[in-house]
VOMI-344572 format. One record per residue: residue in three letters; x, y, z of N, C-alpha, C in turn; residue number from 1. Coordinates in nm, 2 decimals, always signed. Layout:
REM residues N
R   kolro      n_x      n_y      n_z     ca_x     ca_y     ca_z      c_x      c_y      c_z   banu
R     ALA        X        Y        Z        X        Y        Z        X        Y        Z    NUM
...
REM end
This chain:
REM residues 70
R   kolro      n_x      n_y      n_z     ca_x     ca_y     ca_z      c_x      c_y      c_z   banu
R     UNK    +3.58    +3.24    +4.22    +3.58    +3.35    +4.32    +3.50    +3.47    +4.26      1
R     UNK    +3.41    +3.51    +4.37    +3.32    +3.63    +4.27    +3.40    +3.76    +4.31      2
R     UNK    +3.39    +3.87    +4.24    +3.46    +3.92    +4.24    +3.36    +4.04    +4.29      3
R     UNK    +3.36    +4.13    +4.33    +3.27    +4.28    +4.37    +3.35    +4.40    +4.35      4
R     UNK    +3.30    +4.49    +4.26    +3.33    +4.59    +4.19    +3.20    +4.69    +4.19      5
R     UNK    +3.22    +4.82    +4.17    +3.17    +4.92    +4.17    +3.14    +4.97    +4.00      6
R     UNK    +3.00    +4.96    +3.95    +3.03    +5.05    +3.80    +2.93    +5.12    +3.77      7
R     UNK    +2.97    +5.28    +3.73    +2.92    +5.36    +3.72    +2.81    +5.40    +3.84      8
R     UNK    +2.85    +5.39    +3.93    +2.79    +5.42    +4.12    +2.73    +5.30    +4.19      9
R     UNK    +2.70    +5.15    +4.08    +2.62    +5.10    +4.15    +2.71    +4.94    +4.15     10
R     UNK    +2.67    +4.88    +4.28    +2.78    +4.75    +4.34    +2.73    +4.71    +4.21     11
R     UNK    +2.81    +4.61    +4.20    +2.77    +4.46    +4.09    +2.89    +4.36    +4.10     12
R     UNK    +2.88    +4.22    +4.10    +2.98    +4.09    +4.11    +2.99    +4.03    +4.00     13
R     UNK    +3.11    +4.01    +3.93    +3.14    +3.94    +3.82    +3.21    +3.82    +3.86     14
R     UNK    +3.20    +3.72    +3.79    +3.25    +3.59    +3.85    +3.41    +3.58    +3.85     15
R     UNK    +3.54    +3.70    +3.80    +3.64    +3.67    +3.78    +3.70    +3.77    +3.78     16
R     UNK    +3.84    +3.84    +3.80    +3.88    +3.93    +3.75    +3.89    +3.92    +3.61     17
R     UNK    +3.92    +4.02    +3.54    +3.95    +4.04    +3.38    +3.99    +4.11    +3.32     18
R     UNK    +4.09    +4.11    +3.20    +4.10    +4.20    +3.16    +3.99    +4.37    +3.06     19
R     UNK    +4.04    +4.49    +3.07    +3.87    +4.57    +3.02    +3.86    +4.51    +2.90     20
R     UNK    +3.93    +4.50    +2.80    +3.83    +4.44    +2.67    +3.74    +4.32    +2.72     21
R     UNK    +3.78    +4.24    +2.81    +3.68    +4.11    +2.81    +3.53    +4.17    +2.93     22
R     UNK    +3.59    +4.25    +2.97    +3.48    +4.35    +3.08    +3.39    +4.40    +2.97     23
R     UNK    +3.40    +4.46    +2.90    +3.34    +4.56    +2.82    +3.26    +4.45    +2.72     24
R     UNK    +3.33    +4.37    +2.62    +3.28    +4.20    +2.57    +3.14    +4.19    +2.65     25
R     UNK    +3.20    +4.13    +2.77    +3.09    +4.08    +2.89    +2.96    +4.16    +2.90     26
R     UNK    +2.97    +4.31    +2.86    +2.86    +4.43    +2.92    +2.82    +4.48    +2.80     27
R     UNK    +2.87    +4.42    +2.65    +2.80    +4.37    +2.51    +2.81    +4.59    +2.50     28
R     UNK    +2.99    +4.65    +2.52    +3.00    +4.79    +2.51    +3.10    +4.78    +2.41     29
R     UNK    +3.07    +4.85    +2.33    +3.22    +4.89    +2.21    +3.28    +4.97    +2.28     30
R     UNK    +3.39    +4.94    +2.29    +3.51    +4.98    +2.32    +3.54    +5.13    +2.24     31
R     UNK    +3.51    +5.11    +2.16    +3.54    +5.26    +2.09    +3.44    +5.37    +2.09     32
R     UNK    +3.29    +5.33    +2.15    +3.19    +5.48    +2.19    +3.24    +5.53    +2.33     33
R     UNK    +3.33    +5.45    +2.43    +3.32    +5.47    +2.55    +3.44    +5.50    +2.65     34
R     UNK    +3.43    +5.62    +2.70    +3.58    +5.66    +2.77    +3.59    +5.49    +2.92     35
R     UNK    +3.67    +5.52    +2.97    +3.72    +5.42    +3.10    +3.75    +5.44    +3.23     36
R     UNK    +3.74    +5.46    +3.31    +3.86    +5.52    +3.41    +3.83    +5.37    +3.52     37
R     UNK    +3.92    +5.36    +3.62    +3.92    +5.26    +3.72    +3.97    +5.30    +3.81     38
R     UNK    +3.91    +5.33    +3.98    +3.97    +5.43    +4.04    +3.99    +5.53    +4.00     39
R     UNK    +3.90    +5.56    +3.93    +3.91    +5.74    +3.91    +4.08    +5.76    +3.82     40
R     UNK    +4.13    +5.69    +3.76    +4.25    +5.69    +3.63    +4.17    +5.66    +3.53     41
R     UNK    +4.16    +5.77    +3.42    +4.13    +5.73    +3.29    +4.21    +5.65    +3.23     42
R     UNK    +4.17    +5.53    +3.11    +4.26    +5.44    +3.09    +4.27    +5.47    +2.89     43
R     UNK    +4.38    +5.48    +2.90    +4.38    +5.55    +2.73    +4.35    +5.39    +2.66     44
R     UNK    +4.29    +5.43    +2.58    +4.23    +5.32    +2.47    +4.37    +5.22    +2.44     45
R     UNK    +4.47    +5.28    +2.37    +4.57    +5.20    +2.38    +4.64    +5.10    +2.51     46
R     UNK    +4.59    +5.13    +2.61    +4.62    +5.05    +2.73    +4.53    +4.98    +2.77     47
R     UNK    +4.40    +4.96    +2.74    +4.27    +4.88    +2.75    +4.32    +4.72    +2.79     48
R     UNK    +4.42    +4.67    +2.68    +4.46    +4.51    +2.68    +4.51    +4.50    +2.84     49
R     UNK    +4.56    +4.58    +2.86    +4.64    +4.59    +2.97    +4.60    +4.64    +3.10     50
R     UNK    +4.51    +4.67    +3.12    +4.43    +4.75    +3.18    +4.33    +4.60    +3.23     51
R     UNK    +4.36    +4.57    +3.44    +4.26    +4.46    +3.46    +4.13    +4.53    +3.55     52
R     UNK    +4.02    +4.46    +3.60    +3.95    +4.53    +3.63    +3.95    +4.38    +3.76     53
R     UNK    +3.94    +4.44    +3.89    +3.99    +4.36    +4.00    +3.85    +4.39    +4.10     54
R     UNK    +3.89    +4.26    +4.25    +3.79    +4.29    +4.35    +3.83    +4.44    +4.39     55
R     UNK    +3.68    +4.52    +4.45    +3.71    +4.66    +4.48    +3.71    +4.71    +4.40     56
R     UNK    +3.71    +4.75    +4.27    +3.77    +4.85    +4.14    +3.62    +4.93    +4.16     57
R     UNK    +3.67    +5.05    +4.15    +3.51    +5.14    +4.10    +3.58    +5.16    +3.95     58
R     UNK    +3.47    +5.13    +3.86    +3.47    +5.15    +3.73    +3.39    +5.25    +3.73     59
R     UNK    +3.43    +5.38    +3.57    +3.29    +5.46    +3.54    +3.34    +5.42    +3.42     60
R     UNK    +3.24    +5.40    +3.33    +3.23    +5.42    +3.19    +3.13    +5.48    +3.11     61
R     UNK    +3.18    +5.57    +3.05    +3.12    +5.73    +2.98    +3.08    +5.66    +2.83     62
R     UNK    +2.93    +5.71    +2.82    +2.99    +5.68    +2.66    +2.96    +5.84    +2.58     63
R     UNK    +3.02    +5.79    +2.46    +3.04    +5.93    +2.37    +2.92    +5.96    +2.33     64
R     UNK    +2.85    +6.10    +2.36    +2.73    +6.14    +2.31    +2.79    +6.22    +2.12     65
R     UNK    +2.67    +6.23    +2.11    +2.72    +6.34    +1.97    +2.63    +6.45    +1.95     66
R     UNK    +2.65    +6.54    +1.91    +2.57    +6.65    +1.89    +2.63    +6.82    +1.94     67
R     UNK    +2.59    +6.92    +1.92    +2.69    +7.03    +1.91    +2.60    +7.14    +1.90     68
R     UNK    +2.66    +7.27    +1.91    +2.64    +7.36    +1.89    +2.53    +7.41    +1.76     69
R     UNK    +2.43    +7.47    +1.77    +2.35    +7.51    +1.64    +2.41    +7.58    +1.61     70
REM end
């Protein structure tokens, strides 16, 4: 069953629901540069395993820039 989701503003179909670590795996993202939210809930890093990404989901994923103030 293909699955159609929203990420980061634009449609896209993955072949399955899944859990985010196997989402993020699949989209070749470390898990650790990158905030999460699904429906607009940010998903704390510790709830990732648990955390599935379904038909309909709008995903955004942020990733961590670096740099600061001179």
């Amino acid at each position: 069953m293909t699955v159609r989701i929203t990420v980061n503003g634009k449609p896209r179909e993955i072949e399955c629901e899944m859990d985010l670590p196997s989402f993020l795996a699949a989209n070749k993202i470390d898990p650790r540069l990158v905030a999460v939210a699904i429906n607009g809930d940010v998903i704390p890093k510790h709830d990732y395993a648990s955390a599935r990404v379904r038909d309909g989901d709008v995903v955004e994923v942020v990733r961590m820039v670096g740099g600061g103030a001179r």
